[in-house]
VEXNU-131749 format. One record per residue (C-alpha): residue number from 1; x negated, y negated, z. Coordinates in steps of 0.1 Angstrom, whole numbers, plus 5000, padded with zeros to 4 digits. Layout:
BEGIN
(NUM, (X, Y, Z)) ...
***
This chain:
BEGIN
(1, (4567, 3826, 5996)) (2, (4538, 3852, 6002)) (3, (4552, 3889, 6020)) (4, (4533, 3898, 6053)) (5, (4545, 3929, 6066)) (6, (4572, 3954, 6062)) (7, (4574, 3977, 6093)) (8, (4595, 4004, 6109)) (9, (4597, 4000, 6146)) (10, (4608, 4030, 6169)) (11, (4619, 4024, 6204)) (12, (4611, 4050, 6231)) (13, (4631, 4048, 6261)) (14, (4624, 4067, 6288)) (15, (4644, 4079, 6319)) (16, (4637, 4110, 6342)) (17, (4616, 4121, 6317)) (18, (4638, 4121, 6289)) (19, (4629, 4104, 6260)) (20, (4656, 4089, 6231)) (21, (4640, 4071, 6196)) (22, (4656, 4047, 6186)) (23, (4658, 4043, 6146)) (24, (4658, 4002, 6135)) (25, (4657, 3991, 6103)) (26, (4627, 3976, 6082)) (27, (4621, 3941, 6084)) (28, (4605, 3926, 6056)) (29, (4588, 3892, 6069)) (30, (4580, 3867, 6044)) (31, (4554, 3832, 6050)) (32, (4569, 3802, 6037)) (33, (4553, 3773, 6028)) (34, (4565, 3739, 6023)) (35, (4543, 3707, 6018)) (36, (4547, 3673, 6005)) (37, (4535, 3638, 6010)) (38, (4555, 3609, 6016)) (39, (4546, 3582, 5989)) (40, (4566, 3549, 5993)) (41, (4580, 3530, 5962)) (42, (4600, 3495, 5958)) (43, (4613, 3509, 5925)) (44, (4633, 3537, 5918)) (45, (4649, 3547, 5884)) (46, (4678, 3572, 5893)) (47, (4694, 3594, 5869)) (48, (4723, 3615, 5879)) (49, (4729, 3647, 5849)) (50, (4765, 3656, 5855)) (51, (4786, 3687, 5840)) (52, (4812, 3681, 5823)) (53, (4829, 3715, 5818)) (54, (4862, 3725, 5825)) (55, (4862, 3736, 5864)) (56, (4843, 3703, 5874)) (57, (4872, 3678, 5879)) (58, (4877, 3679, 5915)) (59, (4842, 3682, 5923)) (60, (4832, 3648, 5902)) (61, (4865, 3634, 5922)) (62, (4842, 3642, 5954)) (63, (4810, 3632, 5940)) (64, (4829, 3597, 5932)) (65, (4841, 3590, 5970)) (66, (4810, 3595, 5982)) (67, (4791, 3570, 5965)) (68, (4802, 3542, 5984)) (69, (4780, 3561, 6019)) (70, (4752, 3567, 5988)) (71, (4748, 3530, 5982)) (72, (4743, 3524, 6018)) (73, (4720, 3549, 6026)) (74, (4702, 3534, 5996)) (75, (4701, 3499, 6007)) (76, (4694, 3508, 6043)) (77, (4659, 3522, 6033)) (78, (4631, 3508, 6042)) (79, (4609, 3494, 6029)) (80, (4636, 3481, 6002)) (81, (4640, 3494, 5970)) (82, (4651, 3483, 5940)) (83, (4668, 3505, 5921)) (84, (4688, 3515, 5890)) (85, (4713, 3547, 5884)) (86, (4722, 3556, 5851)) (87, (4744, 3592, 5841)) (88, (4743, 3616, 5815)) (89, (4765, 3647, 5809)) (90, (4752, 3682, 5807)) (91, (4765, 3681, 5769)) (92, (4739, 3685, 5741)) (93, (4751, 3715, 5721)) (94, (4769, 3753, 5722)) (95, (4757, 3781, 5703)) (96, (4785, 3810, 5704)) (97, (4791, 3837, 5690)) (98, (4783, 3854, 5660)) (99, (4792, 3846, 5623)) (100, (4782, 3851, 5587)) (101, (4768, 3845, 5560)) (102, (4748, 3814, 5575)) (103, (4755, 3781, 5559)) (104, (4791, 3793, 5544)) (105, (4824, 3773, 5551)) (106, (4846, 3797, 5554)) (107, (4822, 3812, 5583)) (108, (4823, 3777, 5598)) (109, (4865, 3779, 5595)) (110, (4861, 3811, 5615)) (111, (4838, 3799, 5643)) (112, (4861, 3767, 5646)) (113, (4893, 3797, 5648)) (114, (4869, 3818, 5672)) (115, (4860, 3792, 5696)) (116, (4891, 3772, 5691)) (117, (4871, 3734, 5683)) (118, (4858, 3718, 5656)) (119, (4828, 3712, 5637)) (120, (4808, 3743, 5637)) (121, (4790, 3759, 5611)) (122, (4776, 3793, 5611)) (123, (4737, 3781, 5613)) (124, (4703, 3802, 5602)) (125, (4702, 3826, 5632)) (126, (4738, 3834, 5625)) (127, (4758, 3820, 5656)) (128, (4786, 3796, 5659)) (129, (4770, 3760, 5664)) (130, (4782, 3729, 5675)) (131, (4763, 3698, 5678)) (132, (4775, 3669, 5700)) (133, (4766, 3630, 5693)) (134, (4768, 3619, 5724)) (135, (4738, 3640, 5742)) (136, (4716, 3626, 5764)) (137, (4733, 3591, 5764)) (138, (4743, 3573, 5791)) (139, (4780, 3575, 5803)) (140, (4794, 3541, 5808)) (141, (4829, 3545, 5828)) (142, (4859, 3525, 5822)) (143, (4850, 3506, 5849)) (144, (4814, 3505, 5846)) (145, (4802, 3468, 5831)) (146, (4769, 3484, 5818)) (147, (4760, 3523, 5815)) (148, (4726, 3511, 5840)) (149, (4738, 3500, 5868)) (150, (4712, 3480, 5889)) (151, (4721, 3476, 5925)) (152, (4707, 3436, 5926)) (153, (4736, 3429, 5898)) (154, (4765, 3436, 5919)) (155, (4779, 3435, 5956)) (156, (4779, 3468, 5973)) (157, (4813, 3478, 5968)) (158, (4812, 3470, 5931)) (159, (4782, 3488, 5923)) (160, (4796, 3518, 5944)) (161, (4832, 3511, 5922)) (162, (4813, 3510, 5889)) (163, (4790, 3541, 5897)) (164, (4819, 3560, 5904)) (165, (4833, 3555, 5870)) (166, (4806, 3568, 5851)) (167, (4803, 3601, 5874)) (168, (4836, 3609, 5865)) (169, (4827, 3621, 5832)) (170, (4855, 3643, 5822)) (171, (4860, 3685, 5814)) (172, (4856, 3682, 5778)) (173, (4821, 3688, 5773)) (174, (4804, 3714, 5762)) (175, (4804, 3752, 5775)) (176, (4766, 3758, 5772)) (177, (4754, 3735, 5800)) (178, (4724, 3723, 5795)) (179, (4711, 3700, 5823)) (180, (4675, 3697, 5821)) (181, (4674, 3689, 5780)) (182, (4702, 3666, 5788)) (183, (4676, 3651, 5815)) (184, (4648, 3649, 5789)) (185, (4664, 3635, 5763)) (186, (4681, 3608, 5788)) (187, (4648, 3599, 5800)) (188, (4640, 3591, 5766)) (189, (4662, 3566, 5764)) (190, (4640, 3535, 5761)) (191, (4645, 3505, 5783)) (192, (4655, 3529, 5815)) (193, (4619, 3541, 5827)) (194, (4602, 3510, 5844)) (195, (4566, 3502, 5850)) (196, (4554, 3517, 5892)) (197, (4592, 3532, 5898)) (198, (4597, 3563, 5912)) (199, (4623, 3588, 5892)) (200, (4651, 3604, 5908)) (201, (4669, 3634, 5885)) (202, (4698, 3646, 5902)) (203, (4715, 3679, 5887)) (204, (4752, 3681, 5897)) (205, (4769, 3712, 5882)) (206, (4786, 3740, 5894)) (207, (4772, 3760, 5865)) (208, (4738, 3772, 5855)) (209, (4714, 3756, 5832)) (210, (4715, 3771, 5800)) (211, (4691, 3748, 5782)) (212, (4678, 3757, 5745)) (213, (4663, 3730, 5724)) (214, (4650, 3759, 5700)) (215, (4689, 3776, 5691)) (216, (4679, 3809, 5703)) (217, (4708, 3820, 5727)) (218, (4740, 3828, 5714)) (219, (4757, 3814, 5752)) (220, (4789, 3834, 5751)) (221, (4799, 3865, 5728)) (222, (4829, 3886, 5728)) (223, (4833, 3919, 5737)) (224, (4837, 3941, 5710)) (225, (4859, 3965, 5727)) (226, (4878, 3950, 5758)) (227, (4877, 3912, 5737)) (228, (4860, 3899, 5771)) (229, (4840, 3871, 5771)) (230, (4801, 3876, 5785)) (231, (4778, 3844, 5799)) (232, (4746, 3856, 5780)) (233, (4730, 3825, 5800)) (234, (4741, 3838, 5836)) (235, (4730, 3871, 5828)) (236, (4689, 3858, 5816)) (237, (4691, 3835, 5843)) (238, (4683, 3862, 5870)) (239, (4651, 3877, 5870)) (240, (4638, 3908, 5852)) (241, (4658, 3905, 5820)) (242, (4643, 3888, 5789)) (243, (4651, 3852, 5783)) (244, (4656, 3831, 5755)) (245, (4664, 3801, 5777)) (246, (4637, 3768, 5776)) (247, (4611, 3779, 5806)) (248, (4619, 3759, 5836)) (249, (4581, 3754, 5831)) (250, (4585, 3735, 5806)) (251, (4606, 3708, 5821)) (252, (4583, 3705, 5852)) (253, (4555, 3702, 5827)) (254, (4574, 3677, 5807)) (255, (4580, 3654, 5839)) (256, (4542, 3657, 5854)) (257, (4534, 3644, 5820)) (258, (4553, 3609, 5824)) (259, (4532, 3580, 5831)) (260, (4530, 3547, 5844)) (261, (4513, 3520, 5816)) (262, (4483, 3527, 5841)) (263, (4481, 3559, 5830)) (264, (4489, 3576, 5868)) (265, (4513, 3600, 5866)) (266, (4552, 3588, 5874)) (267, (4563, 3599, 5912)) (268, (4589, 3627, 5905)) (269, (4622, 3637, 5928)) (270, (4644, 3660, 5919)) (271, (4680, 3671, 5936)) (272, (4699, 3701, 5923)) (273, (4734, 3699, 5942)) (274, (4746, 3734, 5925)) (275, (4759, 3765, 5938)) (276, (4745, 3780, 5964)) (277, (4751, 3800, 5992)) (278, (4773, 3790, 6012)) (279, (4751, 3779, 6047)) (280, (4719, 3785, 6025)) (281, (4690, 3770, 6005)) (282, (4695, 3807, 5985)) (283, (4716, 3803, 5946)) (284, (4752, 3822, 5947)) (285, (4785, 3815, 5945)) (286, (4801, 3794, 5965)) (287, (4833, 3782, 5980)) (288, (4860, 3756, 5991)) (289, (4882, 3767, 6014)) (290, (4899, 3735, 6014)) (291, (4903, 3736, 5980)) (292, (4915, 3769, 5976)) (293, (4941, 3764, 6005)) (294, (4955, 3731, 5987)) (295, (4958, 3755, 5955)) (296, (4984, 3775, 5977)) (297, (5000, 3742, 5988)) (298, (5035, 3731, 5977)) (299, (5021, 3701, 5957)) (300, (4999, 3729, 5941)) (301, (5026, 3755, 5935)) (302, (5047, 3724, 5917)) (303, (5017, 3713, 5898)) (304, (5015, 3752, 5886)) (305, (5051, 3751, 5880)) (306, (5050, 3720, 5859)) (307, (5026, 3739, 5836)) (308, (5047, 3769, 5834)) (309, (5080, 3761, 5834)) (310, (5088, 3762, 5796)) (311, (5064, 3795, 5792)) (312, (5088, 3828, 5781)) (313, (5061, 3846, 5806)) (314, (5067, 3828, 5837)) (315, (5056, 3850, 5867)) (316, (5023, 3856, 5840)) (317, (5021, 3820, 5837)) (318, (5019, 3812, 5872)) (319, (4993, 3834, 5886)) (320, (4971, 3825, 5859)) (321, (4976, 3790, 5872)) (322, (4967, 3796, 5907)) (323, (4941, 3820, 5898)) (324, (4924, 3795, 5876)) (325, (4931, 3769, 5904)) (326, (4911, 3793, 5930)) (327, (4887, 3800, 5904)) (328, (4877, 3765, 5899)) (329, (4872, 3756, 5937)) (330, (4842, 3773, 5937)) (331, (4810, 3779, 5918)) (332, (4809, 3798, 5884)) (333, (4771, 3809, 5881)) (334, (4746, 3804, 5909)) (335, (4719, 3773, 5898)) (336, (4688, 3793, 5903)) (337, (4670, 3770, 5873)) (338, (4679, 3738, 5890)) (339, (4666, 3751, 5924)) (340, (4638, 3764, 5907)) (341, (4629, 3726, 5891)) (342, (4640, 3711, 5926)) (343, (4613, 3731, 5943)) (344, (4587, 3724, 5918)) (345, (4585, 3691, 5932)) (346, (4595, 3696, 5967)) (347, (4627, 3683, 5965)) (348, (4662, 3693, 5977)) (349, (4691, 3719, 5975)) (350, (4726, 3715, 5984)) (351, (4760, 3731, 5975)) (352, (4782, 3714, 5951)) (353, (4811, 3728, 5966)) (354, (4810, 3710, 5994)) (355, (4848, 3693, 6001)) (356, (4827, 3660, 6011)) (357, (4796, 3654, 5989)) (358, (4785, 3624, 6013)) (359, (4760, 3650, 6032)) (360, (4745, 3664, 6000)) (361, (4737, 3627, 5980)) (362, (4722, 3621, 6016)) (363, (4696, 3642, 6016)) (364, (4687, 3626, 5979)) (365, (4688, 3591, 5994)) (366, (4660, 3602, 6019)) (367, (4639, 3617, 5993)) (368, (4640, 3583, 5973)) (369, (4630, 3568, 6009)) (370, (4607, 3580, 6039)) (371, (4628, 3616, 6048)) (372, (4635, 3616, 6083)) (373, (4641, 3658, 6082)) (374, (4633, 3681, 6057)) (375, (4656, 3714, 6051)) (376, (4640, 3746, 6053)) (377, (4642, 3769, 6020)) (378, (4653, 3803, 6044)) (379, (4659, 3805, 6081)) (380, (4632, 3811, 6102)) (381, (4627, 3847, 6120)) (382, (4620, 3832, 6151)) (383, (4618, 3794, 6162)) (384, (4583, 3802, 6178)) (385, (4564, 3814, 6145)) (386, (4576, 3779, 6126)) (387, (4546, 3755, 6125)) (388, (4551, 3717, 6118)) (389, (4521, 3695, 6114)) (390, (4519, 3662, 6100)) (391, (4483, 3648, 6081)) (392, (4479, 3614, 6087)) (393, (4451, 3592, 6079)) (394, (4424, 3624, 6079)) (395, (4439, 3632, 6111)) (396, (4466, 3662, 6116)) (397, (4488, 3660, 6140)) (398, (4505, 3695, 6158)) (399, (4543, 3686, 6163)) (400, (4557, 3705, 6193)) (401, (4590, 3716, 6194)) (402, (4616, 3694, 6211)) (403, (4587, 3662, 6211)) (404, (4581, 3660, 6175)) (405, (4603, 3680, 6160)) (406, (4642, 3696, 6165)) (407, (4653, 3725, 6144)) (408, (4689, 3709, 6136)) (409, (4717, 3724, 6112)) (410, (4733, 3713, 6081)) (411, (4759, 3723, 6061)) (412, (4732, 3737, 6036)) (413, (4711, 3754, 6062)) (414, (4688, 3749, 6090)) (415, (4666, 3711, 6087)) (416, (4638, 3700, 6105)) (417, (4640, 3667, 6119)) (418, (4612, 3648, 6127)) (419, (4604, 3627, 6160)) (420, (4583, 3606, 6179)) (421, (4547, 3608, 6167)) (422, (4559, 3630, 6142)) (423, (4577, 3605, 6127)) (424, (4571, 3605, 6091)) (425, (4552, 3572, 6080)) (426, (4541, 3558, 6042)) (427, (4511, 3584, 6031)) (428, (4520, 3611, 6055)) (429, (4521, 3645, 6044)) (430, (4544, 3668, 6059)) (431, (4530, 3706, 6063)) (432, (4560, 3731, 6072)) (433, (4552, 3768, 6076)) (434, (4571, 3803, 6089)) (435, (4579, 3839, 6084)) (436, (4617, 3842, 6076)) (437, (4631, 3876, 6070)) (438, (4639, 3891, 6035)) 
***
């Protein structure tokens, strides 16, 4: 985004020669830029990173009954593609905490007391660590006959059935998220990358990315005086503090590095359904008003009431319960990394708390395919200063409004959607640009 112009304006109106000024507020009028081109692949290796902390088990519930609409919009593309989903949690480790001496047991015994797990010690940097085997492997479900599912193997249903019991990866994970070292040591994995397939990461969390392959950010610490517990990750995730998270940089770096055995580089895509705004491409916290009314619910009320029943603080007991209900309807820390990755490689934003996640693993199905809109990162100012070309065969075409292009709306925000000559076809590439107020 590149700032044009911040102005004041002053209106004069004038009757009988009397003059009033009118005092408006600045506008701030940003250009925005989008670009990409649309390159066509019959092979597509998808990897879906899921969180698996506490407040995500109604949103994998979501993500689950929408596959079956995902595996159609998949198979619908054309031309066809052949292709391949594995999952991985956002589980690699948790650093918390402080402890001391480093290396000592009985500092190890305390981080395990502290942070109420096992299997800490108290490493060099001295912070509570916890390792976890199971990080960046694939999550085979219950269900699920292999942990790579390839969509030629099975009938439609079945590979929608099986897909949906890997994605429901359970809320035991760890509490330091980390999606995109998840991603990278996933991709790692040998046999899942194939020769001339395109990659698709999608990032499902309602979290941030806290990622830290180098054990330099203690992720949560405890208030000294109120005993309060402070996301260190949330706070260096927003701009102008200093960081000790992995660069976002770095993973976009790490990707553009992966090649075919041609030596081109891989063809990247990347989806980060996270919290957002609600209506917006903009990070924030958002919210399920569905979810929060069923926490109100009788069936919710008893499910609190269950919990609580035997507590000697009952009336305590039960608005914690619905408080922790409400709280987990929502977002917990807006995912300005993943957006920040998506947007490296023109890919797409949508909200995780969506009650129906069939609209959000849409737009990731047309980014795997040709995409028949694109959403716009901001609303424009006005319809008249957006500009949509499309460069086709060292010719650009000038879409008009309303013949090659409708401004449409989404649940995530304004889209355009392409039309007649403007039509996206195989080694288009799509030009979007307009000021948008900030």
């Amino acid at each position: 985004m590149r700032v044009i112009t911040s102005v004041t304006l002053l209106v004069s109106l004038c009757a009988c020669q009397s003059y009033v000024a009118v005092p408006v507020q600045p506008v701030t009028l940003v250009g925005v830029s989008q670009r990409n081109k649309v390159r066509v692949f019959t092979k597509a290796d998808v990897l879906l990173v899921i969180d698996d902390s506490f407040s995500m088990s109604g949103k994998q519930q979501r993500l689950a009954a929408a596959l079956q609409n995902f595996t159609a919009q998949l198979d619908a593309l054309s031309p066809p593609v052949d292709y391949q989903v594995a999952v991985t949690t956002t589980t690699v480790s948790e650093r918390l905490g402080a402890c001391g001496p480093a290396g000592d047991p009985y500092a190890a015994a305390e981080c395990d007391s502290e942070w109420e797990a096992t299997g800490f010690s108290c490493d060099s940097g001295l912070a509570c660590f916890r390792s976890f085997s199971s990080a960046g492997h694939f999550n085979q479900g219950a269900q699920a006959p292999s942990a790579v599912l390839r969509r030629s193997d099975y009938t439609a249903q079945q590979f929608a059935q099986d897909l949906a019991s890997s994605v429901q990866v359970g809320v035991n994970g760890s509490r330091q998220p980390q999606g995109m070292e998840a991603m990278k040591l996933a991709l790692r994995q040998a046999g899942f990358l194939r020769d001339a397939s395109k990659i698709v990461v999608a990032f499902f969390s309602d979290a941030e990315d806290c990622s830290d392959p180098a054990h330099r950010l203690a992720m949560l610490s405890k208030d000294p005086a109120t005993g309060n517990v402070v996301d260190q990750c949330a706070i260096m995730a927003r701009a102008g503090v200093p960081s000790a998270l992995e660069p976002v940089a770095n993973y976009a770096n790490y990707l553009r590095g992966l090649k075919d055995s041609d030596g081109t580089p891989k063809e990247i895509e990347i989806g980060a359904i996270v919290s957002l705004q609600d209506g917006s491409q903009d990070p924030g916290i958002c919210a399920n008003p569905t979810c929060d009314a069923a926490c109100d619910a009788p069936a919710g009320v008893s499910a609190c009431d269950t919990r609580c029943k035997s507590s000697p603080t009952y009336q305590i007991c039960m608005a914690d319960c619905a408080a922790e209900c409400h709280t987990f309807c929502g977002g917990q820390v807006p995912g300005r990394r993943y957006v920040e990755l998506a947007y490296a490689f023109s890919g797409v934003g949508a909200n995780v708390c969506s009650d129906d996640a069939s609209p959000s693993l849409s737009q990731l199905s047309a980014v795997i395919g040709i995409p028949k809109q694109v959403l716009l990162r901001a609303p424009p100012s006005s319809p008249e200063l957006l500009l949509v070309r499309v460069e086709r065969g060292g010719q650009t075409v000038q879409c008009a409004a309303g013949q090659g292009y409708e401004i449409v709306s989404t649940s995530d925000g304004p889209a355009v959607q392409f039309e007649g000559n403007c039509l996206l076809q195989p080694d288009d590439t799509w030009d979007l640009r307009y000021l948008t107020n900030r």
